[in-house]
BAVODO-373336 format. One record per atom (N, C-alpha, C, CB): residue number from 1; y, z, x; atom name. Coordinates in steps of 0.001 Angstrom, whole numbers, plus 500000, padded with zeros to 6 digits. Glycine has a CB too. Example, Ala and Ser with C-alpha at 12.3 -4.5 7.8 and 13.67 -1.06 7.14 Angstrom:
REM BAVODO-373336
PT tiba      Y      Z      X kolvo
PT    1 494310 507800 513190     N
PT    1 495500 507800 512300    CA
PT    1 496700 507800 513200     C
PT    1 495527 509046 511308    CB
PT    2 497750 507080 512850     N
PT    2 498940 507140 513670    CA
PT    2 500030 507870 512900     C
PT    2 499402 505725 514084    CB
***
This chain:
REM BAVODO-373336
PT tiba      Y      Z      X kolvo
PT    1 521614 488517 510861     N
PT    1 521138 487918 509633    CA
PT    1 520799 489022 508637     C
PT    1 519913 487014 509899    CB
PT    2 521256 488800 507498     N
PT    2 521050 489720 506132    CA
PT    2 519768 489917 505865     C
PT    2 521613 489146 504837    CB
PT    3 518950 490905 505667     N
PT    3 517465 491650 505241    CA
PT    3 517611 491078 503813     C
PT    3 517305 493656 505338    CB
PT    4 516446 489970 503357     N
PT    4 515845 489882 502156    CA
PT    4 515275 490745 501587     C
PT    4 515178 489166 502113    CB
PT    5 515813 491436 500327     N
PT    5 515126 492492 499474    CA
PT    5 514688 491219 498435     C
PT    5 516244 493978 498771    CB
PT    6 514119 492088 497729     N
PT    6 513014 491674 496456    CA
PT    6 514062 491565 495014     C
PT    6 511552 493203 496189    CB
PT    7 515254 492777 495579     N
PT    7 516075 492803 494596    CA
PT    7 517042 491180 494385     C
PT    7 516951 494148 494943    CB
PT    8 517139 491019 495812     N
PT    8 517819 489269 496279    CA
PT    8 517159 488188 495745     C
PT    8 517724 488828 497936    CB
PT    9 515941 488191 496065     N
PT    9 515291 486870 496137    CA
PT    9 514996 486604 494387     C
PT    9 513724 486939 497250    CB
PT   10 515028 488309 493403     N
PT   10 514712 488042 491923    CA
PT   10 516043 487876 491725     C
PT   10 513925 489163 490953    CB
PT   11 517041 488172 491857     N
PT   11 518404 487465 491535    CA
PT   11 518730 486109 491515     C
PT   11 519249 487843 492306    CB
PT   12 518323 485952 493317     N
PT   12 518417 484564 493196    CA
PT   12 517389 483138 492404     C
PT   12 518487 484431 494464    CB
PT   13 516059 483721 491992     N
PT   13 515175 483109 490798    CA
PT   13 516058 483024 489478     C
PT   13 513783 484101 490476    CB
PT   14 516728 484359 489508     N
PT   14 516686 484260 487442    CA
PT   14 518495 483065 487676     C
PT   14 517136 487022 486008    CB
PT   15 519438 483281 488569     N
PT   15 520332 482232 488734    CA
PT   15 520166 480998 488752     C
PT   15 520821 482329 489561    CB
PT   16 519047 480513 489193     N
PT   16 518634 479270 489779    CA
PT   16 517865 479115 488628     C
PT   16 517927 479188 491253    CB
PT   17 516879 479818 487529     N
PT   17 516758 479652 486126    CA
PT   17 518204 479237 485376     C
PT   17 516174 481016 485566    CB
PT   18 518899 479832 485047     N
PT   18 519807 479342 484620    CA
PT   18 520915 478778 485656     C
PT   18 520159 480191 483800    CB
PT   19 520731 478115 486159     N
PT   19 521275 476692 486553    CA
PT   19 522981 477261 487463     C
PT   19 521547 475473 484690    CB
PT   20 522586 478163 487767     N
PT   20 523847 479108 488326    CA
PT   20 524093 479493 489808     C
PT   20 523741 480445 487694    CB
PT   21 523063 478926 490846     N
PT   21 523028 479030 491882    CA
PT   21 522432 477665 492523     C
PT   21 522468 480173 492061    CB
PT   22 523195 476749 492705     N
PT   22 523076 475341 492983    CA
PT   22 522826 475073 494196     C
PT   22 524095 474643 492671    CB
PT   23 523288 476144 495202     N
PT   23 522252 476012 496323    CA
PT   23 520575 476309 496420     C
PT   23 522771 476815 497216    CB
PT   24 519962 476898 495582     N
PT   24 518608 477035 495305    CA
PT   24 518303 476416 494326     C
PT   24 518181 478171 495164    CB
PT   25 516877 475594 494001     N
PT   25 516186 475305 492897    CA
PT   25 515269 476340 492417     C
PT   25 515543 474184 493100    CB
PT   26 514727 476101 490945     N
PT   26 513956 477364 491087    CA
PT   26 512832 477529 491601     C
PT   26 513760 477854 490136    CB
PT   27 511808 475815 492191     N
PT   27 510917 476443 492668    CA
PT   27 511628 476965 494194     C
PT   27 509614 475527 492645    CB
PT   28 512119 476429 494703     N
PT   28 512778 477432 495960    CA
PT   28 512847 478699 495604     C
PT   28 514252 477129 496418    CB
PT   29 513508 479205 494754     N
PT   29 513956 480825 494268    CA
PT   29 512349 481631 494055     C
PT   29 515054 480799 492379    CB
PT   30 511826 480431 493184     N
PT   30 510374 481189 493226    CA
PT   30 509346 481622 494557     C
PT   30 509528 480285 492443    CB
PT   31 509656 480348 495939     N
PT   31 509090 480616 497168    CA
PT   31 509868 481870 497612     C
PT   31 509175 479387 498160    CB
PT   32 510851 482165 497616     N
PT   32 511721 482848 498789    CA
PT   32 511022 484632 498383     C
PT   32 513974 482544 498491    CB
PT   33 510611 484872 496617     N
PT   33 510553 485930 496080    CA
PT   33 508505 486023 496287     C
PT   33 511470 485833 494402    CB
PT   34 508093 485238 496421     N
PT   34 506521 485137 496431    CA
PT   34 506560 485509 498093     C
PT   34 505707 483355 495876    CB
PT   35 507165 484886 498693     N
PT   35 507317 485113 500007    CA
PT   35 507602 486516 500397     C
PT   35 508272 484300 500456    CB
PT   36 508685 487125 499784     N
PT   36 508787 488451 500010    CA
PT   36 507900 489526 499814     C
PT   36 509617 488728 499494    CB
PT   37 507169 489346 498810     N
PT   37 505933 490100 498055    CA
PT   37 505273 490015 498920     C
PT   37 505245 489660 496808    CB
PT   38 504702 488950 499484     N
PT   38 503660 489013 500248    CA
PT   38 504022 489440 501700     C
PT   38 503011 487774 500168    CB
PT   39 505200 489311 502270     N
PT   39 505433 490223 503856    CA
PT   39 505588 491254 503359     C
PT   39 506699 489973 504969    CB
PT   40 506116 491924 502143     N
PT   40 506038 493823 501681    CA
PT   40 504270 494116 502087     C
PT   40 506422 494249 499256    CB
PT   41 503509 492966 501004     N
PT   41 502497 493423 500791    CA
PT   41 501476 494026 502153     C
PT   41 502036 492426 500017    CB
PT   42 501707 492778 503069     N
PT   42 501722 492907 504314    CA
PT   42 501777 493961 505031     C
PT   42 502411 492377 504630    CB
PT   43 503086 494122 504926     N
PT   43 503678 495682 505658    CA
PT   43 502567 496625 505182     C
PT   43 505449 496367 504996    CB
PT   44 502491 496789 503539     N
PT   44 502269 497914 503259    CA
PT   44 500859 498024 503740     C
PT   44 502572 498202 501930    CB
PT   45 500237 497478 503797     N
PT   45 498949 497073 504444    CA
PT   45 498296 497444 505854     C
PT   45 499043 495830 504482    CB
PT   46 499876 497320 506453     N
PT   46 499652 497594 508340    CA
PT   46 499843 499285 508046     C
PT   46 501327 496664 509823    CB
PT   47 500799 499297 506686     N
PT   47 501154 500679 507223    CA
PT   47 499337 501984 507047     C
PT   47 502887 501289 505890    CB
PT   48 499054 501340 506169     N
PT   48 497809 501699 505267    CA
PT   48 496938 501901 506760     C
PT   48 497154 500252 503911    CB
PT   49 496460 500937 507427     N
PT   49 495742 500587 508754    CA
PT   49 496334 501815 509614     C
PT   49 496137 498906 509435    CB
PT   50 497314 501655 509839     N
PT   50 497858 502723 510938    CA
PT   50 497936 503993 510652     C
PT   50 499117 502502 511363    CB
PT   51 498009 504514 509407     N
PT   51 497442 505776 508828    CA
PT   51 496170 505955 509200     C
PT   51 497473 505844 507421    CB
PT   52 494819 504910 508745     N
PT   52 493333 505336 508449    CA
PT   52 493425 505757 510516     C
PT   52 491855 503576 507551    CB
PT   53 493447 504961 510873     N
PT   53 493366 504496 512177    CA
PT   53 493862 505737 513010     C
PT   53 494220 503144 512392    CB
PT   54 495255 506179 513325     N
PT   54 495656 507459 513720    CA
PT   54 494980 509155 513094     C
PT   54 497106 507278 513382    CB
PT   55 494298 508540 511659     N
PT   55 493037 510043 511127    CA
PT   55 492011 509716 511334     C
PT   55 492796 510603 509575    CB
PT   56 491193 508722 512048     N
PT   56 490046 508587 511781    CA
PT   56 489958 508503 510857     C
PT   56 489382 509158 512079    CB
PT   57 490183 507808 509760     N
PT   57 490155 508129 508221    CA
PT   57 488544 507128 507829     C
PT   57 491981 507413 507240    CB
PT   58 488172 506988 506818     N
PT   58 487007 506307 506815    CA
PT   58 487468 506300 504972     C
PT   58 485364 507175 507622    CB
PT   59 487108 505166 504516     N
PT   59 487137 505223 503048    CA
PT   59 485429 504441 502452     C
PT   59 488766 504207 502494    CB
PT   60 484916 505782 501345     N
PT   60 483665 506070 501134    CA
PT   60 483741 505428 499470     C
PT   60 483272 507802 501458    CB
PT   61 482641 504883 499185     N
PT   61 482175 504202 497813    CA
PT   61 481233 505009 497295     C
PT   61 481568 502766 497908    CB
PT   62 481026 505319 496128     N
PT   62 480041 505429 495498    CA
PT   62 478855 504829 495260     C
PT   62 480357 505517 494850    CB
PT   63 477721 505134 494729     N
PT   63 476550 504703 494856    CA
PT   63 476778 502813 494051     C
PT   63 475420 506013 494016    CB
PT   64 477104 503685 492927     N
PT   64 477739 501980 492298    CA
PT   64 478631 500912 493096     C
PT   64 478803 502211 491019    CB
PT   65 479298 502045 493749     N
PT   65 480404 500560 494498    CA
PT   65 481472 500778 493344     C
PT   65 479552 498388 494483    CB
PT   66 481465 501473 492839     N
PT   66 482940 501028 491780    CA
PT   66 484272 501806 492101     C
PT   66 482661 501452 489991    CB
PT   67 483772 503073 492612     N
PT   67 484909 504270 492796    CA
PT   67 485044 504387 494354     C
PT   67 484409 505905 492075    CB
PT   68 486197 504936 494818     N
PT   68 486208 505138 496344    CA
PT   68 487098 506655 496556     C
PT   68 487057 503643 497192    CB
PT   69 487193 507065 497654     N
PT   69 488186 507940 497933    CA
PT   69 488093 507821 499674     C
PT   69 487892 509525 497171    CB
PT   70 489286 508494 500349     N
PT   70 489197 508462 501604    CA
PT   70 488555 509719 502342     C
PT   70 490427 508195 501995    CB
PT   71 487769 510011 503543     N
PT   71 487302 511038 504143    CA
PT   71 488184 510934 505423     C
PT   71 485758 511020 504291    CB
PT   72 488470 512271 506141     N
PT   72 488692 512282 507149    CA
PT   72 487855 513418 508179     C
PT   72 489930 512298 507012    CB
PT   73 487935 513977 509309     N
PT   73 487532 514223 510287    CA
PT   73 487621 515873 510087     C
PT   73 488225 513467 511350    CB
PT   74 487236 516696 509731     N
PT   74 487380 517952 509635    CA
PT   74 487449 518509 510669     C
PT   74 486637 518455 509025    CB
PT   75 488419 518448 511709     N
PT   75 488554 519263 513078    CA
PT   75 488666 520821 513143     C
PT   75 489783 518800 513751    CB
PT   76 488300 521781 512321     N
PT   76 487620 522830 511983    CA
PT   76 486325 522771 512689     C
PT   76 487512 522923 510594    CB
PT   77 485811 522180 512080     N
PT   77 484165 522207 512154    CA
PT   77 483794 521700 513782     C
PT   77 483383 520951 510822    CB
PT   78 482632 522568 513981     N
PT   78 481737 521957 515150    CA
PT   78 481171 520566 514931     C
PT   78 480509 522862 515408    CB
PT   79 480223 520429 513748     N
PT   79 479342 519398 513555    CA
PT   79 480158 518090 513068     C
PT   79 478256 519861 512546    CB
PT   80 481678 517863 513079     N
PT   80 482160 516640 512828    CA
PT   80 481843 516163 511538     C
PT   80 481755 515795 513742    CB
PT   81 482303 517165 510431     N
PT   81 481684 516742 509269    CA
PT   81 483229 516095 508792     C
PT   81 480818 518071 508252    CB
PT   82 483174 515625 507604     N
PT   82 484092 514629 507298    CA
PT   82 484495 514941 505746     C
PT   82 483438 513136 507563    CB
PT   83 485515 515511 505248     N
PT   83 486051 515909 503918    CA
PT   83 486575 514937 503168     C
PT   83 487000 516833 503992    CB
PT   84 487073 514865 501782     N
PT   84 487918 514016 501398    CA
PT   84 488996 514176 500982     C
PT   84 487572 513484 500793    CB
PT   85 490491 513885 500996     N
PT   85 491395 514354 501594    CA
PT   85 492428 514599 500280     C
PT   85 491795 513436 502798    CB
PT   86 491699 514137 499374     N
PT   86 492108 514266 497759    CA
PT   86 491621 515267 497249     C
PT   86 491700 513218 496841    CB
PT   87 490527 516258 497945     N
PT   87 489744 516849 496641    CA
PT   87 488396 516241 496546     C
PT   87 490523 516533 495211    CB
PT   88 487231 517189 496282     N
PT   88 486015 516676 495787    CA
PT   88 486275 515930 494545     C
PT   88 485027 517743 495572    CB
PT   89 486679 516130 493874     N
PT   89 486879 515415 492237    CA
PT   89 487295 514673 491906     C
PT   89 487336 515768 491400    CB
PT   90 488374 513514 493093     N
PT   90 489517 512264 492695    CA
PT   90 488734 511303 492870     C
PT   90 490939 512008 493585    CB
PT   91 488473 510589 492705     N
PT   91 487689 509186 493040    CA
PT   91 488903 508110 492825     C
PT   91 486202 508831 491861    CB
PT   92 489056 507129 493300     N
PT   92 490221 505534 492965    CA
PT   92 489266 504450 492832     C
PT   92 491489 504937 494469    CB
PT   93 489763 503609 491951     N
PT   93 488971 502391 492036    CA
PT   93 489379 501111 493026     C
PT   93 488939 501915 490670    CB
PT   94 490415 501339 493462     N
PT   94 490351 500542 494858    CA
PT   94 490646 501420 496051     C
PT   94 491425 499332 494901    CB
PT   95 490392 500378 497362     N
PT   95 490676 501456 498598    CA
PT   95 492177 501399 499311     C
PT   95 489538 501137 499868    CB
PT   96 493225 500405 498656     N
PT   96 494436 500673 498637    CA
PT   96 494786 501751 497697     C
PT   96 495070 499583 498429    CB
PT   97 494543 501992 496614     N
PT   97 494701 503077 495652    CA
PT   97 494133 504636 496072     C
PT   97 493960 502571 494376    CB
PT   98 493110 504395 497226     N
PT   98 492365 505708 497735    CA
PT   98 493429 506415 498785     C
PT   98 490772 505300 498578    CB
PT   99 493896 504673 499347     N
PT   99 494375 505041 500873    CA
PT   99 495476 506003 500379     C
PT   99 495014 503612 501973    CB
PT  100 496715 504928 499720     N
PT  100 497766 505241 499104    CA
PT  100 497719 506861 498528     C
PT  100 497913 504172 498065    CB
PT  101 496906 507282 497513     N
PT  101 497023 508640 497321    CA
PT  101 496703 509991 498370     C
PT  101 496281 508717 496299    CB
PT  102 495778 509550 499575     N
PT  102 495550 510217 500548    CA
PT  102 497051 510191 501542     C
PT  102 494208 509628 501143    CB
PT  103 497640 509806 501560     N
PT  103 498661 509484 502246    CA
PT  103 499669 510507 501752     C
PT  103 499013 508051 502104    CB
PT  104 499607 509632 500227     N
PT  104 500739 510755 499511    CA
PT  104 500106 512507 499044     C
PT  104 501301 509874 497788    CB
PT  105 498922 512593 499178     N
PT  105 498254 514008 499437    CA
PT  105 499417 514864 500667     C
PT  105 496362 513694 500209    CB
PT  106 498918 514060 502071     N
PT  106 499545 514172 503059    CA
PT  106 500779 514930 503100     C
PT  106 499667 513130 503401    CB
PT  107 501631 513736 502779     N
PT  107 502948 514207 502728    CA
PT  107 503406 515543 501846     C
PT  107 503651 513088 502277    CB
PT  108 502669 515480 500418     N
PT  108 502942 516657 499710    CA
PT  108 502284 517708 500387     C
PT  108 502553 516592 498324    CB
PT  109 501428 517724 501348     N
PT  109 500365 519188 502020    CA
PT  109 502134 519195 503269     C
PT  109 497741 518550 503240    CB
PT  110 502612 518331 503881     N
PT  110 503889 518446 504736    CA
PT  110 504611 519293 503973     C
PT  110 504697 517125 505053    CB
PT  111 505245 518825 503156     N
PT  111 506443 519340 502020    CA
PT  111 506175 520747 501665     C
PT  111 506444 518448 500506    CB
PT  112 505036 520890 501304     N
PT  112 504626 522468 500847    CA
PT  112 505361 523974 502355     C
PT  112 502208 522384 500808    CB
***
């Protein structure tokens, strides 16, 4: 069976808008593409989990609650102190946005 991309399921919406794909209606075209979003979103989600989870990662708020960034495990240190993996200075306002840039920190500290 063929892998639903996002690129498919918005094709098959804007056809089924204009009246061009008669095997789908558009609210069908509209389920099949809401549907997809949300198993990506999904994914991206587990993948997020299985990152924090394999670093010990811990994601820290500010006093307000408004800003976040992620800490991890400084295995240097004796006393188990815990850094943040962006930099003292990045803060995100969500903790998908914290996770996400710690991740991609990651990979660019690989690449180097």
């Amino acid at each position: 069976m063929a892998q639903i991309t996002e690129q498919f399921a918005a094709d098959m919406l804007g056809r089924a808008e204009r009246g061009l794909h008669p095997q789908f209606t558009v609210w069908e075209a509209k389920q099949l593409l809401l549907a997809w979003q949300e198993r990506e979103a999904l994914r991206k989600d587990a993948e997020r989990l299985d990152w924090m989870s394999q670093r010990e990662a811990r994601v820290g708020w500010n006093r307000e609650g408004d800003l976040c960034r992620v800490w991890v495990r400084n295995d240097d240190e004796d006393d188990m102190r815990f850094d943040p993996v962006c930099g003292w200075d990045k803060f995100f306002n969500t903790h998908r946005e914290a996770i996400d840039a710690a991740m991609q920190a990651e990979r660019d500290l690989a690449a180097a």
